[in-house]
C-alpha positions in Angstrom: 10.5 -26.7 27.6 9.7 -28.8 30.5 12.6 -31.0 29.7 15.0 -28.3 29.3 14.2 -26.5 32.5 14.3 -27.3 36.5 10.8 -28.0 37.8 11.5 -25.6 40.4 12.0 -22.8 37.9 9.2 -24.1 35.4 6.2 -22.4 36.0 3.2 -23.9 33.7 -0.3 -22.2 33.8 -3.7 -23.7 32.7 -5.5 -21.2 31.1 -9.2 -23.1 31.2 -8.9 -22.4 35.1 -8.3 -18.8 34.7 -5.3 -16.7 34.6 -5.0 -13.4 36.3 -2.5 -11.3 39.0 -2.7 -14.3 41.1 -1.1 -16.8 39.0 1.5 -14.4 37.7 2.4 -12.8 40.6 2.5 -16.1 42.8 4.9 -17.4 39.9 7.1 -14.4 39.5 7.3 -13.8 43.6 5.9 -10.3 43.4 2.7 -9.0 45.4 -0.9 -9.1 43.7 -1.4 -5.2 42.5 -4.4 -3.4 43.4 -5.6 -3.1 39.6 -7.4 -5.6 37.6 -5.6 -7.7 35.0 -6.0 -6.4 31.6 -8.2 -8.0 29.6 -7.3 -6.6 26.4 -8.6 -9.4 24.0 -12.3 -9.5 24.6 -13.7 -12.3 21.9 -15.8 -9.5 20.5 -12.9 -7.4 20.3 -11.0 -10.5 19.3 -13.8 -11.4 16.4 -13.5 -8.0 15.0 -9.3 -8.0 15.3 -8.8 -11.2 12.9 -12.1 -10.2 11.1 -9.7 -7.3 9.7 -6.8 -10.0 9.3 -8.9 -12.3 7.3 -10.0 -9.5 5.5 -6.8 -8.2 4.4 -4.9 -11.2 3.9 -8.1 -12.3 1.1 -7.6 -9.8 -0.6 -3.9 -10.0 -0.7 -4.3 -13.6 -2.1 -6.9 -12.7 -4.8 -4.5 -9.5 -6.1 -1.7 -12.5 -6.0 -3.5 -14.8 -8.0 -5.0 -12.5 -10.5 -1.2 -11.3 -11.3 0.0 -14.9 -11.3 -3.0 -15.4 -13.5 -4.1 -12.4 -15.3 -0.1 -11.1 -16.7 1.1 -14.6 -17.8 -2.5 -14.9 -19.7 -2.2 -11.4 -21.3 1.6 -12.2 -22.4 0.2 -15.1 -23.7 -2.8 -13.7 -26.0 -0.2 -10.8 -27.1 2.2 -13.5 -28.4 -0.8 -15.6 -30.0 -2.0 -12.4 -31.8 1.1 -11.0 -32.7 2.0 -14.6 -34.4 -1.4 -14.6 -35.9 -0.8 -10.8 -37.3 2.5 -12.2 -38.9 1.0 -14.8 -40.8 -1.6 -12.4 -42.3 
């Protein structure tokens, strides 16, 4: 981005130093409001957010690999013991 766009209309913000109304406003040319900045993603909050995520997206793999497991092995044993059945 910083090669496709002016310097003067490239605004770049170092989030280890903070990053509140100040920084945004300042950028944008707008006055500081009289509310604090959101904070929505506390890291506890944040923990327990992806905690769900990593949660879901387990168990989505291990129901993906038991069907990419489990079905081809059962079509398998059917066809063994329905060839073993014919030669009986």
């Amino acid at each position: 981005m910083k090669k496709l766009i002016p310097k003067e209309k490239l605004h770049t913000f170092n989030l280890e130093d903070g990053f509140g109304w100040e920084q945004l406003c300042s950028a944008i040319g707008v006055p500081v409001p009289n509310v604090p900045y959101p904070q929505a993603n506390t890291p506890v909050q944040f923990d327990k957010m992806q905690a769900g995520f990593v949660r879901k997206a387990i168990r989505k793999a291990v129901a993906l690999g038991t069907t990419l497991v489990l079905v081809p092995a059962i079509g398998v044993a059917a066809w063994y013991y329905r060839k073993l059945q014919v030669r009986v």
